[in-house]
C-alpha positions as CSV (number, residue, x, y, z in Angstrom):
1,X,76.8,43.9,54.3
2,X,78.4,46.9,56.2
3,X,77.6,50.2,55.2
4,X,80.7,50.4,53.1
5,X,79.2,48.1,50.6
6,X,75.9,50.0,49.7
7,X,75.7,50.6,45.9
8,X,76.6,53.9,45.6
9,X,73.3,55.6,44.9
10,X,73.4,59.3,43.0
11,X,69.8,61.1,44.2
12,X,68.9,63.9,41.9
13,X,66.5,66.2,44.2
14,X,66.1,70.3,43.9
15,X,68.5,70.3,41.4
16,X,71.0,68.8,43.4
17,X,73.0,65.5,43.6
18,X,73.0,64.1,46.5
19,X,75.5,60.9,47.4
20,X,74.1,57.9,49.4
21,X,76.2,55.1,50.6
22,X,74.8,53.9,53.9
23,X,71.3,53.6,56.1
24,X,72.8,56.4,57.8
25,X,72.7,58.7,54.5
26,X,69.8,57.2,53.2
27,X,68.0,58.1,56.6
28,X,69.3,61.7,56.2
29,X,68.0,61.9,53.1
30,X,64.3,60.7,53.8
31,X,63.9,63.2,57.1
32,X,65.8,66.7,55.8
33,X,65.2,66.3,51.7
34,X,62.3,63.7,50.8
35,X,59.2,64.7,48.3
36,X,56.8,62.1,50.0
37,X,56.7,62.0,53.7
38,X,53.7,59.9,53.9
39,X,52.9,56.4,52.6
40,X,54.1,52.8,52.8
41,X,57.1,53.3,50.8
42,X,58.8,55.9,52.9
43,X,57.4,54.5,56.4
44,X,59.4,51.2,55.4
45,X,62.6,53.1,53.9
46,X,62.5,55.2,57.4
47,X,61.9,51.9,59.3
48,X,64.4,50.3,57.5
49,X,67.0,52.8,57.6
50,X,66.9,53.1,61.3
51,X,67.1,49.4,61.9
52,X,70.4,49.5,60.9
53,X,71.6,51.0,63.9
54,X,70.5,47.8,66.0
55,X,70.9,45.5,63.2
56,X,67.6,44.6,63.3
57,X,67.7,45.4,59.5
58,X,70.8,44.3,57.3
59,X,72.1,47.2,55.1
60,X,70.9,45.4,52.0
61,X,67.6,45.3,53.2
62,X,67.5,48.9,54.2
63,X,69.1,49.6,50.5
64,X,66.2,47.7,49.0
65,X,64.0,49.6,51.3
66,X,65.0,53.0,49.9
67,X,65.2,52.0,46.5
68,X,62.0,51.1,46.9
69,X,60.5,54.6,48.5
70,X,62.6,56.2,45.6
71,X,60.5,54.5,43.1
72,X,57.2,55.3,45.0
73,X,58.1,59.0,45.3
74,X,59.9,59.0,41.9
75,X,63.0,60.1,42.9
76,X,65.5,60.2,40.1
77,X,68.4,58.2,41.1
78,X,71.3,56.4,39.9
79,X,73.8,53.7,40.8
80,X,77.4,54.8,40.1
């Protein structure tokens, strides 16, 4: 999956939307803009995320990843 083909994710945070389409976005997100910086959820999402860039990770498994830490933090989001 190349980062083209992320679900396009709409993050609702400080009254804000925020678009995601890649790792690289997603990663953005998590360091500048994140209500959790702690815990499993956003270790793996961060993890994830960066893996991307030696495609350790595959982008749907980074996707899953911060889907994932969005649900643990309860970040409203949704898939347009």
């Amino acid at each position: 999956m190349s980062a083209q083909e992320w679900l396009a994710l709409i993050v609702e945070r400080n009254q804000a939307l925020h678009a995601i389409g890649s790792a690289e976005e997603a990663l953005d997100m998590l360091f500048t803009n994140w209500p959790v910086t702690s815990g499993i959820g956003f270790i793996l999402a961060m993890e994830a995320c960066a893996g991307t860039v030696t495609g350790a990770v595959t982008q749907g498994e980074a996707q899953a990843a911060f889907l994932a830490a969005a649900r643990d933090a309860k970040v409203v989001l949704r898939i347009a």
